[in-house]
N, CA, C and O of each residue as an XYZ file, in Angstrom:
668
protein
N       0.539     15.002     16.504
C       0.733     13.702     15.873
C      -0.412     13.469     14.896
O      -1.578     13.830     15.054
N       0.163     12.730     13.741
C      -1.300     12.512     12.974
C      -1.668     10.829     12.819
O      -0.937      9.839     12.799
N      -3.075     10.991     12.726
C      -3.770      9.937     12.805
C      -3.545      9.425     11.547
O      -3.363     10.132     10.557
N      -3.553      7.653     11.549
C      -2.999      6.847     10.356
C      -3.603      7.230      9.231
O      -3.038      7.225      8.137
N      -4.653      7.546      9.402
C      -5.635      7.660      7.674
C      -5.159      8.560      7.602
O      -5.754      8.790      6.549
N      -4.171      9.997      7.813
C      -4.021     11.048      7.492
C      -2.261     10.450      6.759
O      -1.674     10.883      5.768
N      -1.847      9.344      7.723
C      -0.359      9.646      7.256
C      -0.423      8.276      6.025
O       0.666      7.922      5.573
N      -1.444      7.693      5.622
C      -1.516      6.776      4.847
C      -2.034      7.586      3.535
O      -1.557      7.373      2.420
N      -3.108      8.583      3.796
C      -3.240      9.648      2.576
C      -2.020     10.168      2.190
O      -2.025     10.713      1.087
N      -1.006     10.150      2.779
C       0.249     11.285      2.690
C       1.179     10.028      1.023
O       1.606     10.241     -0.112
N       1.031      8.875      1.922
C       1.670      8.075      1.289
C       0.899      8.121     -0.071
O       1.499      8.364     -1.118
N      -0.508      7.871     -0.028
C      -0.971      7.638     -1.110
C      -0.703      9.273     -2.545
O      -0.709      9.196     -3.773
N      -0.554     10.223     -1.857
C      -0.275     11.212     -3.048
C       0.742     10.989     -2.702
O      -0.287     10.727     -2.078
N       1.852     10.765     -2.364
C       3.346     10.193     -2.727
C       3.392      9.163     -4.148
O       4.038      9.356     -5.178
N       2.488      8.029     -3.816
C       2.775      7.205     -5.179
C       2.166      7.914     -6.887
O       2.658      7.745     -8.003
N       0.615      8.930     -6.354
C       0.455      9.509     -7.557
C       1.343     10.340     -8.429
O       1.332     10.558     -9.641
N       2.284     10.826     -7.238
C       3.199     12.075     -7.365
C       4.069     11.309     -8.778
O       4.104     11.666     -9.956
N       4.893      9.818     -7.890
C       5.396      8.977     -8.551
C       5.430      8.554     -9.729
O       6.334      8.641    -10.560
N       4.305      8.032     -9.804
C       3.885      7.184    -11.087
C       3.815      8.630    -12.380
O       3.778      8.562    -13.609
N       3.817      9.500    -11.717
C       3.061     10.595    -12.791
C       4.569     11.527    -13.120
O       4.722     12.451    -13.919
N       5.583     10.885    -12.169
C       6.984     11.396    -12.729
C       7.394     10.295    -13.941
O       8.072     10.579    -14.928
N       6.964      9.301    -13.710
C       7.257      8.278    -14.639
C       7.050      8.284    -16.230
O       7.473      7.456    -17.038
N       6.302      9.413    -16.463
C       5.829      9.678    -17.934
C       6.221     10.392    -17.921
O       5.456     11.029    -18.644
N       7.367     11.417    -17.518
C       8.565     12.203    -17.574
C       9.828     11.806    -17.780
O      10.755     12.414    -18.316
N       9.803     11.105    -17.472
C      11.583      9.558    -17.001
C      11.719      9.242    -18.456
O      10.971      8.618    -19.208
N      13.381     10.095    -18.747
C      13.097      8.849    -20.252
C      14.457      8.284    -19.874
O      15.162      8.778    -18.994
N      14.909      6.791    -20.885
C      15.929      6.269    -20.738
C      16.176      5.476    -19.419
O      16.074      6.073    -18.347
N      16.504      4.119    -19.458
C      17.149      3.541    -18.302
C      17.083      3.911    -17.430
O      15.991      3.933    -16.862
N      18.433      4.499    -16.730
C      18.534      5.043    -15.666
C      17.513      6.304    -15.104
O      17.379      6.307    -13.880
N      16.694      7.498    -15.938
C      15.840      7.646    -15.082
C      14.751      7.040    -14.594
O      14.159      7.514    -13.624
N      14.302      5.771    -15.284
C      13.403      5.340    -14.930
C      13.841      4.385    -13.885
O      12.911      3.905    -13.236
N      15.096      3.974    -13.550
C      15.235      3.406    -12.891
C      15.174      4.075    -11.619
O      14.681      3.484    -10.658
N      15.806      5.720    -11.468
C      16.104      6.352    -10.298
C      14.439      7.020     -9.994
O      14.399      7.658     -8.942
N      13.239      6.962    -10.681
C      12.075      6.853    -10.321
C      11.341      5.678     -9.533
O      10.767      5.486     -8.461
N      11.719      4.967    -10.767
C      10.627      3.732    -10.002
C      11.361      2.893     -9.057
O      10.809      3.115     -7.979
N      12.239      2.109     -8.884
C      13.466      2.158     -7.963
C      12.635      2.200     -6.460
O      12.217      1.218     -5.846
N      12.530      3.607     -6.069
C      12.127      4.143     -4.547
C      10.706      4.420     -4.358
O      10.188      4.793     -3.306
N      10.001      4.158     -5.709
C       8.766      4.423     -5.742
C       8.232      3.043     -5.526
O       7.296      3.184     -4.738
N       8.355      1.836     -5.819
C       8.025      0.530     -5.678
C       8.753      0.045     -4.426
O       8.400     -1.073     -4.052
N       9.519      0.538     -3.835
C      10.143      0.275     -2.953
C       8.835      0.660     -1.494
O       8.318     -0.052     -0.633
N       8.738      1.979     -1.810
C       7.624      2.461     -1.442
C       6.110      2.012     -0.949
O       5.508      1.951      0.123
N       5.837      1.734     -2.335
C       4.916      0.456     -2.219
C       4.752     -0.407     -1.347
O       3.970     -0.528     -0.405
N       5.566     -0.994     -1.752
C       5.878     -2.480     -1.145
C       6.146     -2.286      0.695
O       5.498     -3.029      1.432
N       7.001     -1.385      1.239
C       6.754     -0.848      2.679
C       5.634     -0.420      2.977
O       5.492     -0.514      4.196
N       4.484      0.138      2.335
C       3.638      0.504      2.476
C       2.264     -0.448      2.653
O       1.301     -0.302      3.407
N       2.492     -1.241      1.886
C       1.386     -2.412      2.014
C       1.611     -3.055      3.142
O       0.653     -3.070      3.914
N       2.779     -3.706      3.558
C       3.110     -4.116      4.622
C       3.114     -3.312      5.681
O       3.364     -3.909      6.728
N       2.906     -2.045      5.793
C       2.511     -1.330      6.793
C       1.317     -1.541      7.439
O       1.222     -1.681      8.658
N       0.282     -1.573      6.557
C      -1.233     -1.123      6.231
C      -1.550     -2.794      6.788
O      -2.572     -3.025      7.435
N      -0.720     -3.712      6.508
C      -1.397     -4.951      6.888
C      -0.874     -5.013      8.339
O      -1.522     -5.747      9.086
N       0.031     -4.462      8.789
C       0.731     -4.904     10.108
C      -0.256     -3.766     11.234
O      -0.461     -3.812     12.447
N      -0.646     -2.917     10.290
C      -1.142     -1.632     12.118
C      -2.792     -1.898     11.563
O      -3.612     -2.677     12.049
N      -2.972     -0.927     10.323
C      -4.372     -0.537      9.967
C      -5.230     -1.686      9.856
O      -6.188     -1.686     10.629
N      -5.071     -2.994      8.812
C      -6.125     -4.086      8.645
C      -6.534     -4.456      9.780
O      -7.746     -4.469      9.991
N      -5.363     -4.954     11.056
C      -6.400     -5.424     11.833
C      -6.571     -5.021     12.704
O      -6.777     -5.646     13.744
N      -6.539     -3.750     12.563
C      -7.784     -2.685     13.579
C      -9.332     -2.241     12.602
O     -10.390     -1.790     13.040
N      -9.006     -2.523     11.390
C     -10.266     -2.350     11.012
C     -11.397     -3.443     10.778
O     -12.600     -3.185     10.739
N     -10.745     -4.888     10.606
C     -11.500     -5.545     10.610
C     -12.428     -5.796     11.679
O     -13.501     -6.381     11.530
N     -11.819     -5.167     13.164
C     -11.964     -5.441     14.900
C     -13.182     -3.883     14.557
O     -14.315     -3.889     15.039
N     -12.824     -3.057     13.952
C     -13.311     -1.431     15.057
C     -14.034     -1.154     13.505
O     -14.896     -0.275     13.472
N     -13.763     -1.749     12.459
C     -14.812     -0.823     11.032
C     -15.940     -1.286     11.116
O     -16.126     -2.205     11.913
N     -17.010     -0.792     10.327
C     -18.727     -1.063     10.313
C     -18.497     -2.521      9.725
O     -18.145     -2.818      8.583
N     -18.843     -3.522     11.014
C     -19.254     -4.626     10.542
C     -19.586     -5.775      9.119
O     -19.313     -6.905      8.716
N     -20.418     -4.454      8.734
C     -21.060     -5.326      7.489
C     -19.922     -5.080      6.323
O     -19.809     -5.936      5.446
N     -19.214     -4.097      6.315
C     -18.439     -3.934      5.444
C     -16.972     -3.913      5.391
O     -16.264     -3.746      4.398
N     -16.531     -4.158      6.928
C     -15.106     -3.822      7.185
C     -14.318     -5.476      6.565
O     -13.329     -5.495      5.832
N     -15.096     -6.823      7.114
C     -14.329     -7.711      6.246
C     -14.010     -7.904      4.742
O     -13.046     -8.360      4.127
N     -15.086     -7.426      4.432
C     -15.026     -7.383      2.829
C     -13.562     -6.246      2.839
O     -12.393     -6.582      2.648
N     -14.068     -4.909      3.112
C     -12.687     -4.482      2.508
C     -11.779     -4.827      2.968
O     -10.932     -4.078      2.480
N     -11.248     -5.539      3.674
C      -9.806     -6.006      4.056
C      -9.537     -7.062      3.306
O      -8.471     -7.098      2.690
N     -10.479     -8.130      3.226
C      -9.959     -8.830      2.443
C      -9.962     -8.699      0.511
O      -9.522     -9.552     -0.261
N     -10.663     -7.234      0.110
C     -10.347     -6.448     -0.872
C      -8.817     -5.902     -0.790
O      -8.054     -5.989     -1.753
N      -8.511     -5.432      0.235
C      -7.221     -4.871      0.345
C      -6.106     -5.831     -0.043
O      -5.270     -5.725     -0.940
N      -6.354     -7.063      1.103
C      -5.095     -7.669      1.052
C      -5.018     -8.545     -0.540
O      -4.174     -9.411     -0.769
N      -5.910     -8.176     -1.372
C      -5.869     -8.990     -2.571
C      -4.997     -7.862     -3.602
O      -4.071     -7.988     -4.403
N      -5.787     -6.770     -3.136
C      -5.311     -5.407     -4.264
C      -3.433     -5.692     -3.769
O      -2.519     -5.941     -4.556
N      -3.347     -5.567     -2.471
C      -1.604     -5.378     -2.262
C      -1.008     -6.691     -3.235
O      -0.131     -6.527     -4.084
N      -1.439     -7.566     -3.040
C      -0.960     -9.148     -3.801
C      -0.526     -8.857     -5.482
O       0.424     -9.176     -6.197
N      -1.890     -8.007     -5.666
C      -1.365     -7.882     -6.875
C      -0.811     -6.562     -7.410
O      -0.475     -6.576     -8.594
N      -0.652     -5.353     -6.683
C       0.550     -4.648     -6.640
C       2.005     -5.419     -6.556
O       2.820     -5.408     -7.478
N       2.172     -6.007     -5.451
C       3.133     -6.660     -4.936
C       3.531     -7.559     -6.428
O       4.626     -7.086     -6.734
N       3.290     -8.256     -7.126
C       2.856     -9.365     -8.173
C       3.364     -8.110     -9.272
O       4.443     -8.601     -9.605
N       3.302     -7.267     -9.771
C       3.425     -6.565    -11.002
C       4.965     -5.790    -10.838
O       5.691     -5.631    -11.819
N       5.384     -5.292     -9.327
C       6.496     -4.974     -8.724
C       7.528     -5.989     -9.252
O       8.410     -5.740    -10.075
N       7.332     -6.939     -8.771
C       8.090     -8.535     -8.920
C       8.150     -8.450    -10.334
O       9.303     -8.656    -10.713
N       7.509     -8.268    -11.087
C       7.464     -8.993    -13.160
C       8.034     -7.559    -13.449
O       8.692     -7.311    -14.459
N       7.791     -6.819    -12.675
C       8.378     -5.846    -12.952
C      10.489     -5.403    -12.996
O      11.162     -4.672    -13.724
N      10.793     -6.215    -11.941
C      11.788     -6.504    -11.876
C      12.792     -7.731    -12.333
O      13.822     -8.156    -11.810
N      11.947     -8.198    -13.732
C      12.962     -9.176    -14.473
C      13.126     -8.641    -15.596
O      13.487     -9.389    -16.504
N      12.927     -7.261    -15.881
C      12.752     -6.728    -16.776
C      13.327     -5.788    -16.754
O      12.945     -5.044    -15.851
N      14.383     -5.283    -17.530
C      15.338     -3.757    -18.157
C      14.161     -2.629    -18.110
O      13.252     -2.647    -18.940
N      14.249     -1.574    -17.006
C      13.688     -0.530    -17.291
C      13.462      0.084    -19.117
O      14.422      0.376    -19.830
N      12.473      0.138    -19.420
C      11.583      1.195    -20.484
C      11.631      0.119    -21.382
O      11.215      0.424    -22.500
N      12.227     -1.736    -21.180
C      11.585     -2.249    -22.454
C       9.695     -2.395    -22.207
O       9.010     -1.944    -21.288
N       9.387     -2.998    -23.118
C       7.759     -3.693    -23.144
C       7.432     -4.067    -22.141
O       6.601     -3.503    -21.430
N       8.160     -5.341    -21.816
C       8.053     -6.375    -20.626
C       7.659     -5.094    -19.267
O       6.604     -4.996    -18.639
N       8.659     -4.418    -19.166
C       9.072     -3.509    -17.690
C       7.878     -2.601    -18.048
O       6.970     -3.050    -17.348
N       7.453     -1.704    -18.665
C       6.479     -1.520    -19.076
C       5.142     -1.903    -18.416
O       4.434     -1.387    -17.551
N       5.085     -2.914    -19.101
C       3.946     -3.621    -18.846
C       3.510     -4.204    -17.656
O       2.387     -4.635    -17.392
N       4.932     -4.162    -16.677
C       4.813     -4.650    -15.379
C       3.896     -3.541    -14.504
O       2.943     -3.465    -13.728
N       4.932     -2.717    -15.234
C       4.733     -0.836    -14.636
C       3.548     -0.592    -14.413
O       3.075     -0.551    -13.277
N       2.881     -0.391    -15.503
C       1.111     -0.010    -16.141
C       0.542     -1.041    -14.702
O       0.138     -0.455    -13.697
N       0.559     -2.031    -14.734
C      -0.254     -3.291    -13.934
C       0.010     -2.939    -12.752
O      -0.991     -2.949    -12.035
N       0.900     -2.645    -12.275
C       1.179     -1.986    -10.679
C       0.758     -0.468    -10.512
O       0.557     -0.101     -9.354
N       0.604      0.436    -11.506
C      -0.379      1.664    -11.811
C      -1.465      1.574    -12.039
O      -1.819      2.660    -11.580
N      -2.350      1.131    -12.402
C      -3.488      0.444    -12.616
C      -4.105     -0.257    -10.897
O      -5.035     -0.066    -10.113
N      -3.253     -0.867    -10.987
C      -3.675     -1.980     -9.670
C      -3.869     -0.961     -8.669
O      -4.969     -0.615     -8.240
N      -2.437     -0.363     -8.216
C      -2.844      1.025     -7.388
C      -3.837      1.927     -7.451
O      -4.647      2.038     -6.531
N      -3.875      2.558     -8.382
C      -4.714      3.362     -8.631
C      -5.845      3.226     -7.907
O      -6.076      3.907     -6.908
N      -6.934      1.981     -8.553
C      -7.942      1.501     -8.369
C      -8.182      1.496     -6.494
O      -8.890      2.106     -5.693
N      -7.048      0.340     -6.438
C      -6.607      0.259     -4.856
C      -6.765      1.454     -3.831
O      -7.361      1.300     -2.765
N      -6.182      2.677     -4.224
C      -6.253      4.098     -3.404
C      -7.504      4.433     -3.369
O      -7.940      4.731     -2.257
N      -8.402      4.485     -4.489
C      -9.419      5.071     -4.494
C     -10.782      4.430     -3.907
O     -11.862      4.934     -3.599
N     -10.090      2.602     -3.867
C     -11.483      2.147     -2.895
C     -10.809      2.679     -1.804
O     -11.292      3.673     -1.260
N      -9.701      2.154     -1.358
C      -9.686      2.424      0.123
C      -9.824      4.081      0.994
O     -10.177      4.391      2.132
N      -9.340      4.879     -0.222
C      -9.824      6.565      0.429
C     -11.571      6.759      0.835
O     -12.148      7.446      1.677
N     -12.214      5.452     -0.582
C     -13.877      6.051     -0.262
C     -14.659      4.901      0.585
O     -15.861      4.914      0.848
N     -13.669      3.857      0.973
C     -14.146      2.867      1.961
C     -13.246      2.684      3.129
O     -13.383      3.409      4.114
N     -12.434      1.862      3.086
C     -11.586      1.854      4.705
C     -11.262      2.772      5.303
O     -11.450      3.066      6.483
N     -10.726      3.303      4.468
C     -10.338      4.950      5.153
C     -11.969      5.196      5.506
O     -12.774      4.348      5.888
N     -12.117      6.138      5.341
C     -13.681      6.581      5.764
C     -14.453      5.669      7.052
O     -14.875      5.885      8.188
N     -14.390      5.035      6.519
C     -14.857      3.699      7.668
C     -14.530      3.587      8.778
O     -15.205      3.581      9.807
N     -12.770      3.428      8.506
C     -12.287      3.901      9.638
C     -12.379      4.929     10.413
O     -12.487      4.765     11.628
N     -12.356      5.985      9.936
C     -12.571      7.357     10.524
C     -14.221      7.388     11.488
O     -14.297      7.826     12.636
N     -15.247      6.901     10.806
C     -16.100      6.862     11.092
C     -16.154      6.167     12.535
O     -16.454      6.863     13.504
N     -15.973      5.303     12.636
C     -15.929      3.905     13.858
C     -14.785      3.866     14.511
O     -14.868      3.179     15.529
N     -13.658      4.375     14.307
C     -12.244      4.296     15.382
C     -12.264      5.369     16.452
O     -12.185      6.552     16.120
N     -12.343      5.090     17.431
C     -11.713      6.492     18.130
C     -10.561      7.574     17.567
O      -9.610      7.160     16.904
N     -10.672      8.524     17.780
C      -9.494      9.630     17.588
C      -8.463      9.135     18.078
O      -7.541      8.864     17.309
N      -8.337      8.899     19.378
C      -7.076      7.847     20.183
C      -6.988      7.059     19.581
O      -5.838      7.183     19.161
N      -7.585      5.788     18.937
C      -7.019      4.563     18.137
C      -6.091      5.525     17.378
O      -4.913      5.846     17.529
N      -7.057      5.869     16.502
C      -6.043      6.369     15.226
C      -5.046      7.097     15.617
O      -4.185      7.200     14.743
N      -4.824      7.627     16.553
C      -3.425      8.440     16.908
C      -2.268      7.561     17.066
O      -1.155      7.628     16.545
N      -2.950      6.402     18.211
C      -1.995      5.718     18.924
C      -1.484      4.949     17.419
O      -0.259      5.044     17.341
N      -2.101      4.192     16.169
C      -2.476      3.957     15.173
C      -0.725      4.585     14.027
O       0.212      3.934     13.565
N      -1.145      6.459     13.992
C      -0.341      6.590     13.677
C       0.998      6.861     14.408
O       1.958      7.179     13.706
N       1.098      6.800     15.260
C       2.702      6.733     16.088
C       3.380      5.351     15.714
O       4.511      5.153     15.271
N       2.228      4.321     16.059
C       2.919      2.860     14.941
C       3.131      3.172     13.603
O       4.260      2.977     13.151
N       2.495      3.499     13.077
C       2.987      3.689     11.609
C       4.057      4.313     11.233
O       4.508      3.824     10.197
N       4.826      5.437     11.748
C       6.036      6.423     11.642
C       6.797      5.360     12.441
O       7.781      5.087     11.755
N       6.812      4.589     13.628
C       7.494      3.774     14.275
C       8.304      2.634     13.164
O       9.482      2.350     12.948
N       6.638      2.062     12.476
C       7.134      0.673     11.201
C       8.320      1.746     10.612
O       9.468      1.801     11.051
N       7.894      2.390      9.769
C       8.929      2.669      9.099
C      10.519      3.122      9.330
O      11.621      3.040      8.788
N       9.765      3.736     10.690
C      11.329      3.894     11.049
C      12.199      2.777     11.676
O      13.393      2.895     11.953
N      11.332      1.530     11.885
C      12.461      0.187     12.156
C      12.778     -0.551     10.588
O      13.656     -1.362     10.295
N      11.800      0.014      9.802
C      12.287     -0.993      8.480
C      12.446     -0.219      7.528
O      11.750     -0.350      6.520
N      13.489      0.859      7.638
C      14.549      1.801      6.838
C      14.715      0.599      5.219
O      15.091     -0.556      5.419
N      14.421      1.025      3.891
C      14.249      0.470      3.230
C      13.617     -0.742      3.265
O      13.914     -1.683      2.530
N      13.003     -0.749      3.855
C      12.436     -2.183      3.432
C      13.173     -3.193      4.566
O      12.659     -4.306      4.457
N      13.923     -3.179      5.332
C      14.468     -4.117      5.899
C      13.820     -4.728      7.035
O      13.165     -4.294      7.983
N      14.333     -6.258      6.520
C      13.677     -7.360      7.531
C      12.026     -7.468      7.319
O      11.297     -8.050      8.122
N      11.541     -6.789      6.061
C      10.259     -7.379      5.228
C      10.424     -8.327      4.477
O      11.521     -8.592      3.987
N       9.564     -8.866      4.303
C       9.366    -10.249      3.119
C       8.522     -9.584      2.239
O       8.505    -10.592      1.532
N       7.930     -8.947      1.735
C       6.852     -8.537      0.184
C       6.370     -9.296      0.216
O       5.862     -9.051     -0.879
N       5.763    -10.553      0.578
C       5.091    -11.810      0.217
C       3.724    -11.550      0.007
O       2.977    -10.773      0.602
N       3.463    -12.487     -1.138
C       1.706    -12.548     -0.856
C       1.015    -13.219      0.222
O       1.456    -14.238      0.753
N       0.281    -12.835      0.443
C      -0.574    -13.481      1.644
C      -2.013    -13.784      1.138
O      -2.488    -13.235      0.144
N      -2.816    -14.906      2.065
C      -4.181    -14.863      1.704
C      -4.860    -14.354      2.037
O      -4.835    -14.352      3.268
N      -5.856    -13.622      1.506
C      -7.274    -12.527      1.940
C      -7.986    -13.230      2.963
O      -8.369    -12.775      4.041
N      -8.116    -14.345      2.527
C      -9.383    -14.740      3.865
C      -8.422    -15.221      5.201
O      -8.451    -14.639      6.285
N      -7.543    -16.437      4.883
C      -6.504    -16.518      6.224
C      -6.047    -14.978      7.150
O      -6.023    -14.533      8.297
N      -5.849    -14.738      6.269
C      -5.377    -12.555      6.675
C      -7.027    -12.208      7.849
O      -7.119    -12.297      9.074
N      -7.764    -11.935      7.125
C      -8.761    -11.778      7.734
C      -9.299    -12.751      8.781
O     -10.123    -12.321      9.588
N      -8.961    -13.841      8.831
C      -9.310    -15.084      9.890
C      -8.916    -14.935     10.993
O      -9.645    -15.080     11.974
N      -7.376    -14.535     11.067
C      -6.259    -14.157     11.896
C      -6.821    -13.177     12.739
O      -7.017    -13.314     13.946
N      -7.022    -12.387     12.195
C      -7.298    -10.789     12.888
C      -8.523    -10.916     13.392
O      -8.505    -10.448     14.530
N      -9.443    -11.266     13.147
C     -10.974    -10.920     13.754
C     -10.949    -11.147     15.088
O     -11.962    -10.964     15.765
């Protein structure tokens, strides 16, 4: 079985994979049959990360730094989540859709790379091997009760309430 930071890395070169088919995609419909399952993606994914990983790390990460990044996290998902959405009032490959696109690539981006060289790590550092196992069996579990996305809300949430909750 693998431990969450391993199956949350998995996800995360899934979306690079993604986004980087996307400057391949021409016309409508491929960009639609890209980004489509790739934001879909996303969006299960954040809500993953807030339902198992945040609040075990805010409880089990290095103190001085584990609230800050969570409530870094749950801001970065907000505004993934936020560019997804503007992203979807908009006809694949005009400006608008575009521009949604870039902002949810961007946002990610940034997003993966704190959390690979902070939470992640952090986590690893301070969790037991057992957390994180037991950790990732929930995580393959989420997804496998919310088959597309179902019975999620995408909603934004607040960073500090988020973090209030959990401690």
């Amino acid at each position: 079985m693998d431990d969450i930071t391993g199956l949350i890395l998995d996800d995360h070169e899934t979306f690079r994979r993604g986004f980087a088919r996307l400057d391949d995609a021409r016309g409508e419909t491929e960009l639609r049959a890209v980004w489509d399952p790739l934001a879909l993606h996303l969006d299960i994914h954040a809500e993953a990360e807030e339902a198992i990983l945040y609040p075990y790390l805010v409880r089990h990460g290095d103190p001085d730094i584990a609230v800050d990044e969570t409530d870094d996290a749950i801001a970065d998902h907000n505004k993934i989540r936020d560019a997804i959405a503007e992203s979807r009032r908009h006809v694949p490959g005009t400006d608008g859709w575009w521009a949604a696109v870039w902002q949810a690539r961007r946002e990610n981006s940034e997003h993966l790379a704190e959390e690979e060289d902070g939470a992640l790590a952090d986590f690893r550092r301070n969790a037991s091997r057992e957390l994180r196992l037991e950790l990732g069996a929930r995580w393959l579990t989420f997804y496998g009760e919310h088959p597309g996305g179902r019975d999620l809300l995408f909603q934004d949430k607040d960073p500090r309430a988020y973090v209030e909750e959990h401690r």
